[in-house]
Structure formats: C-alpha cells, structure tokens
C-alpha positions, 0 to 999 in steps of 0.5 A: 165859956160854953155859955158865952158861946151859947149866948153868941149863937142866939144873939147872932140867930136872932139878928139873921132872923130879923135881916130875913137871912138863912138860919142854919143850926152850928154844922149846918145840921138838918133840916135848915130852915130858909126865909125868904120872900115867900115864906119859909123853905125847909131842907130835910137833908144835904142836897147833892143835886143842885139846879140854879135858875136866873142869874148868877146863882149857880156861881155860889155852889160852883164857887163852893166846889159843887157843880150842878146839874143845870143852870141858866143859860147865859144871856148877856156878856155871853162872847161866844155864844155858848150860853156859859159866861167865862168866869163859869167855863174856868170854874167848870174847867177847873173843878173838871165837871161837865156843862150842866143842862142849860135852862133857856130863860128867855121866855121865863123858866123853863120848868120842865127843863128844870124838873128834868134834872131832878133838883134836891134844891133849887137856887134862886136867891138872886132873881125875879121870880114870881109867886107863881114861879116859886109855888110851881118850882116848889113843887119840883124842889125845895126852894131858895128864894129872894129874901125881900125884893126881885132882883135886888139880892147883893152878892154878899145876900146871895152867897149866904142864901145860896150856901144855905140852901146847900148846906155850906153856910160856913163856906158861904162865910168864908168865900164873902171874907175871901172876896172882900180881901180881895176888893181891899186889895184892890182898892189899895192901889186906887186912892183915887176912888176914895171920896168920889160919887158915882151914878150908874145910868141905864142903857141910853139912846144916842138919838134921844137923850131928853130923858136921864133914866138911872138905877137907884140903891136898891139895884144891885150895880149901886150897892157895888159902888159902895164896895168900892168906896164910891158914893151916891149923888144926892139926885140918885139918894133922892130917888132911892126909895123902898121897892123903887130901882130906877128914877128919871130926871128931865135933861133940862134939869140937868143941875140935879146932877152937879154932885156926880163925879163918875157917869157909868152907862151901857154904850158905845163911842156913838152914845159918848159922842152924843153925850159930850155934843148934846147941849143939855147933857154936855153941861154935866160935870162928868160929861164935861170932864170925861168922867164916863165909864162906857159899859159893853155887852162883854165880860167887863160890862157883866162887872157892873151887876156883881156876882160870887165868880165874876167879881174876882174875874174883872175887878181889877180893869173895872176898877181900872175904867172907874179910877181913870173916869175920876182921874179925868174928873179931876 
C-alpha cells in the first residue's frame, strides 16, 4: 500500500511538471519550488505576509482565509469607487480584516507601493507582467508568476499557482472541488446550455461595426464557456491559435458566423440596436434571433473573466442571461 501510494505521488509530480504547474512536496513542506514562465520560484518557508499584484490574485489567499496586506486596486466593475470589487468586500467583511494597502496599477505596478508592504510572497499567477516586472518584484519578494502566457491563467490554473505560492496547495484542491459543484449545480437547472455555441465579442462601437473583433480560446472569458458547457464556433476555433487571443473577421463575411447560437459582448441598448439595424450584422443568426448577451461595466460583466470569489458571487444571473440568450435563439 505505501508504495502504491509512493508511485501515485511521482506519476502525479511528474504530470504537473510537464503542465508547468506548481510542485509542492506531501504537506506543502518547504522550500516549494514554482515554475512558471519565467523560470523557477523557490519559497524557504510558510509565508505570512501575502501581496497580490494585477487581477484577481488576492481573491485566492482571501478565499483560503488569508488577507493580504496589499492588492490591486479594482479597476472595472468597481460601482462604488473604492477600489475593492464586491464579492472582495464580503470576503473581507467576513474574515473581519482590514482593507489591504491598494496598489494603483493604471500606469503599471507600483513597485514601491508594493515593497512598502513587506511581502514574503507576491502573487501574480493571473497577470500580465513583464520580464522586467517580474525580475524587479523578485527582488522585493519570491514570486508566483504565469505559467505560459500573460493574461491567459484559467481560474482553476490560478488557484493552484496562487495556493502554492502560499503553501495551501490541498486547500487550493479543495476550494476548485468546491466551485466546480457549484457550476454543476448550477447548470442542472439550465439544460438549455447543453449543446450551444458561444462567441464572446470584444467591446464594439455602435457607430462602426465593419470590423467583428473577438477573443479566441485562449482568453480566459472562452475557456468559461467550457465550464458552463457552451461550445465554441468554428470562426473562433479557426482563430485560436498558440499565444493568439483575439481574431477579426470583416462584417461582409458575416457567413463565418452561421454556427454561433449565443453573441456575449460589452455594451448597451445603443450597441444592441445598432446590431439588429446594421444590415450586415443583423443577418447573423444570434443577431437575428436576440441571442445576445449585453455585458456592462458592473459586477455582472466582471463575470465574463472568472476568478476564485467572483464566480460563486454571479454565477447564477450570468448564467440566467446565457440560458435566456439561447432560449431566445431557439
């Protein structure tokens, strides 16, 4: 029996390894060693200050009952203005922890800010940092960093970096379980879903629409679709290839986009009008049938890029807004 468990610890070492996932030893013991995209992080010992840099990380330790000392500030969805996006608050609120220090990232990360809260660890597994951002913060902190591609770490991808880097990979285990029933759940009551495609277009202009631009598999908002058991459209497969996140398709080949049953963009009843009165565009079947899905700048629209607190927090009126899109693409 130990040994069959010995040998199930180095087939499942051996298979993170070539994912370029986190590798802890059993009981997260120390140091952990992290690959990532920038080579290999080593963490000496349980770190008990935790900042987060770009989106979304600090929601892993704060999921994990952990609240670190600084974060980025919320820059979209953000109704109040306050920099923290609600499904944060209601953590924080219930952990009982103080707002950590805000980094302001809209000119990049603010490495000062970030020093100033003595990290033991910096998070970044969802992010777009640079190789200069990254050799600059390691000098701050040991870093947890993307392990492919910027911006292209999937909820589940960052949880277990992020958790790793905090010495939590089982808890890390245990909270993607936890979400993934509740996804199922979820889905149980929307048979609808079942055998759809969806195309997540990026943000359009109401006074130009000659030019469809859209997010291919590799973003984060595609790869959601496949939790919730919508399929993507040959056009957007077609386009999908390595390190490539957007494609484009002229509106006069408006035909490419036959197969899509559910449209999901960023806008307003202006750009939805627009849509069903261009008479390019308006000949899409989703168009046609009102299968669209308008996102705002709002907690609900937050729900289109997944992370480890949001998606419990909207799941079920986003999935509401998908199942009625393809009702009505029925």
């Amino acid at each position: 029996m130990r040994f069959f468990r010995f040998a199930t610890q180095i087939v499942m070492a051996v298979w993170l390894l070539a994912q370029g996932h986190a590798l802890a030893a059993e009981g997260d013991a120390y140091p952990i060693t992290i690959q990532h995209a920038f080579g290999t992080t080593i963490i000496e010992k349980k770190p008990e200050r935790v900042a987060a840099v770009a989106w979304a990380n600090h929601e892993v330790p704060l999921a994990l009952g952990i609240v670190p000392v600084g974060m980025a500030r919320a820059n979209f969805g953000d109704d109040d203005n306050d920099g923290i996006l609600p499904w944060v608050k209601a953590r924080l609120d219930e952990l009982g922890g103080e707002t950590p220090v805000l980094f302001d990232e809209g000119d990049g990360i603010d490495f000062e800010a970030v020093a100033a809260t003595r990290p033991d660890v910096i998070l970044a597994a969802y992010s777009g940092i640079s190789q200069a951002d990254y050799d600059t913060l390691s000098q701050i902190a040991p870093v947890v960093a993307y392990p492919q591609a910027p911006w292209s770490t999937d909820w589940r991808e960052t949880i277990r970096l992020d958790s790793a880097g905090l010495g939590m990979a089982k808890e890390g285990e245990a909270l993607i379980a936890g979400i993934e029933a509740d996804i199922a759940g979820t889905l149980a009551g929307h048979p609808e879903l079942k055998g759809k495609s969806a195309m997540f277009i990026t943000h359009l202009s109401a006074s130009d629409l000659s030019i469809i631009n859209f997010y291919t598999t590799n973003d984060t908002r595609v790869k959601f679709f496949g939790d919730l058991g919508l399929a993507s459209p040959k056009s957007v497969l077609q386009a999908s290839q390595p390190g490539k996140y957007s494609g484009s398709v002229s509106a006069e080949q408006i035909d490419a986009f036959d197969d899509v049953d559910i449209l999901v963009t960023y806008g307003d009843q202006a750009l939805f009008d627009s849509l069903k009165a261009n008479p390019l565009t308006r000949h899409m079947p989703a168009v046609a049938n009102g299968a669209l899905v308008m996102l705002g700048n709002d907690p609900v629209g937050n729900a289109a890029n997944p992370t480890p607190l949001s998606i419990r927090w909207v799941l079920k009126d986003y999935v509401a807004r998908l199942s009625e899109a393809a009702k009505a693409g029925k």
